[in-house]
Phi, psi and omega in degrees: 000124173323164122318136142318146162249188184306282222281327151336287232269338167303314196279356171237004174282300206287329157351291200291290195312311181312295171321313208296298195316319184299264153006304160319292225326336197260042167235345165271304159249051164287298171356296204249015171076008168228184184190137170274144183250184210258003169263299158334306160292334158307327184283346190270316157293349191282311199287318188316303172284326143336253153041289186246005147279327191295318179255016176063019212241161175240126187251127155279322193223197199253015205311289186339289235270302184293318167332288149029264180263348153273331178300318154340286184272033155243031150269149172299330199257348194304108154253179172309311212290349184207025152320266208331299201286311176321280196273359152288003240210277188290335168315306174297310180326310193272002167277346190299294205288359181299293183328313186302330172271000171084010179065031190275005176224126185339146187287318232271324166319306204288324171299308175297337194262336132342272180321303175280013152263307166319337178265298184276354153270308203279331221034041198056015149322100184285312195311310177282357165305311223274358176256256185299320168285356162300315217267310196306317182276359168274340184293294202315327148279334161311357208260335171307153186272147199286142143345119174249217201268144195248049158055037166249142169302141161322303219279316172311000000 
């Protein structure tokens, strides 16, 4: 059997705290009829690290994931039955569209504008987030007008 290494023993300290966190998270969607078991959150944590390895992107923390899940449940379409998925299923939209945009737009945007797309476009569809509704909110930031002058001289 291997030794822990160091960075073994950060991943599983960061696990445990996570899970626990995680966990609060269900005084908020007790609210809403819904609730994470402590196998859901791990399966959550599992894809979440797959996830942002798969994507090249790195988290200190869990904010991105609980915004999430909370924003998740106060959708009308949110059942029990497809919370886990759900919220792997938008963890991946939003590192998709993170990239895409070159991280020039606030995670809390890229999260509202996931949620109303997921209500309103999507019909609480995670399949359709992660396909046409990826694409609607990437057209949607494209559409903005580019930065102007942001009161700097040339020569700086």
């Amino acid at each position: 059997m291997a030794s822990l290494t160091v960075f073994d023993s950060l991943n599983l300290a960061f696990q445990s705290v996570a899970q626990e966190r995680l966990l609060k998270l269900n005084g908020v969607l007790r609210d809403y009829g819904l609730e994470l078991t402590p196998e859901a959150t791990a399966e959550i944590l599992d894809a979440r690290e797959r996830i942002l390895k798969n994507q090249g992107r790195v988290e200190l923390d869990l904010s991105v994931t609980e915004k999430l899940i909370a924003g998740l449940a106060g959708s009308a379409f949110m059942m029990q039955e497809e919370l886990t998925k759900t919220i792997n299923d938008a963890f991946e939209v939003f590192h998709f569209l993170k990239n895409a945009l070159s991280d020039f737009i606030g995670d809390d945007e890229v999260i509202d504008a996931m949620l109303t797309c997921f209500d309103q476009d999507c019909g609480g569809s995670s399949e359709l987030l992660l396909g046409k509704g990826a694409e609607k909110i990437l057209k949607s930031f494209a559409r903005r007008p580019p930065c102007r002058n942001l009161g700097m001289d040339e020569e700086e």
